[in-house]
Each structure stands twice: as C-alpha cells, then as structure tokens.
C-alpha positions as CSV (number, residue, x, y, z in Angstrom):
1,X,83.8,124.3,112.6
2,X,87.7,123.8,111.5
3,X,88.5,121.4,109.2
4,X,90.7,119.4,111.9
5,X,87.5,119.6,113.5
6,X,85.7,118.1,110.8
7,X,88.0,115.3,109.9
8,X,88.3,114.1,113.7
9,X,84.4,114.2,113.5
10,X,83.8,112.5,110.5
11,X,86.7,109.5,111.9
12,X,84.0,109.4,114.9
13,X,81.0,108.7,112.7
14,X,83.1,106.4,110.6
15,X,84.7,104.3,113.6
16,X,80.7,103.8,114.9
17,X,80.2,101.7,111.3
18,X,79.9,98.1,112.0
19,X,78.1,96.8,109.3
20,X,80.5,96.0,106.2
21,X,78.2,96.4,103.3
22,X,77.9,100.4,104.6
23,X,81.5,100.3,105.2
24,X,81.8,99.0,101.5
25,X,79.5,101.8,100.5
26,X,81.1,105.1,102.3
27,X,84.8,103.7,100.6
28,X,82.6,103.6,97.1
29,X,81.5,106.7,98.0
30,X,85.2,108.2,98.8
31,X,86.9,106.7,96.0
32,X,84.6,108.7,93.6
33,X,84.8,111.8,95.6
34,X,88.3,111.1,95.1
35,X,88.3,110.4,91.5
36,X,85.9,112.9,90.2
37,X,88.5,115.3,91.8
38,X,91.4,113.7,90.3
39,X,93.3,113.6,93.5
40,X,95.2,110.1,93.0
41,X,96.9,108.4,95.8
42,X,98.1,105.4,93.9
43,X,101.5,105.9,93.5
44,X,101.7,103.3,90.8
45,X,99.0,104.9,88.4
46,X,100.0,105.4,84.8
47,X,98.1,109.4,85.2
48,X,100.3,109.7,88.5
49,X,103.2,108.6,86.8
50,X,103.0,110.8,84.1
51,X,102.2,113.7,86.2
52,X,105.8,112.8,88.5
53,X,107.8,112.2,84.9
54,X,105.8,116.0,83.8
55,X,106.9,117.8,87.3
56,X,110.9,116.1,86.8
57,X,111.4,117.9,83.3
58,X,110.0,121.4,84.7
59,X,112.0,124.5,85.0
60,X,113.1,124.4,89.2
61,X,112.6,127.9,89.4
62,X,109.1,127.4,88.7
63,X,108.2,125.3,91.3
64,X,108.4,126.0,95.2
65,X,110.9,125.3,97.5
66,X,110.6,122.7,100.6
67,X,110.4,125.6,103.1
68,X,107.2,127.1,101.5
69,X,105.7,123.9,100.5
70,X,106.0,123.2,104.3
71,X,104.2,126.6,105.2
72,X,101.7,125.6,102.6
73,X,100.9,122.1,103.9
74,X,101.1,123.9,107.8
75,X,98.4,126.4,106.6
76,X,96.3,123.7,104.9
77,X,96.4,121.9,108.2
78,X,95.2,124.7,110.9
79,X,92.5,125.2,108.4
C-alpha cells in the first residue's frame, strides 16, 4: 500500500471517531510521535526558530535550490 494510500486510510479511520476522550487520545498520541521525531510544526517554537536563524547564516551553495526541493517534496508525495 502507498503512502497516499495510507494517509487517505488512516483520515477514514480517524473521520469514524466520535467519541472526544479517544479523539483526545490519538492527538496525544500524534503529538508525541511528532515530538520524539523532532519534526516541529510550531512555527513560533524557540527550537524552530533557532533552526530558521541556523539555515539564514548558511553558505547558499550548500543548500538546494527551489526546483529540486520541489522534485523532492513531488517524490516524497507519490510515495
């Protein structure tokens, strides 16, 4: 199974939830999948911060440019 596949499945299981205290549990559940992977999506987070400041002082010619971060994010997509 793709992972497209498995995301549209897993919004299935989580759109049949009705009860809020297992609602409450699966976003407990996420947020420490999330942070045990240090993936942050709050943009106003002293760590994400830093990490935008870090990535602003770097050499450009280390990085990648928009065209292949595109192909990246494309690829990560169709997998």
């Amino acid at each position: 199974m793709s992972a497209v596949e498995l995301k549209a499945k897993i919004h299935q299981q989580i759109d049949l939830l009705t009860d809020e205290q297992d609602i409450e549990d699966l976003y407990a559940n996420l947020s420490f999948f999330f942070q045990s992977r240090e993936i942050h999506f709050d943009s106003n987070s002293p760590e994400f911060l830093k990490t935008l400041n870090d990535s602003l002082q770097q050499n450009p010619k280390e990085g990648i440019n928009s065209d292949e971060l595109r192909n990246k994010v494309r690829e990560w997509l169709i997998k």
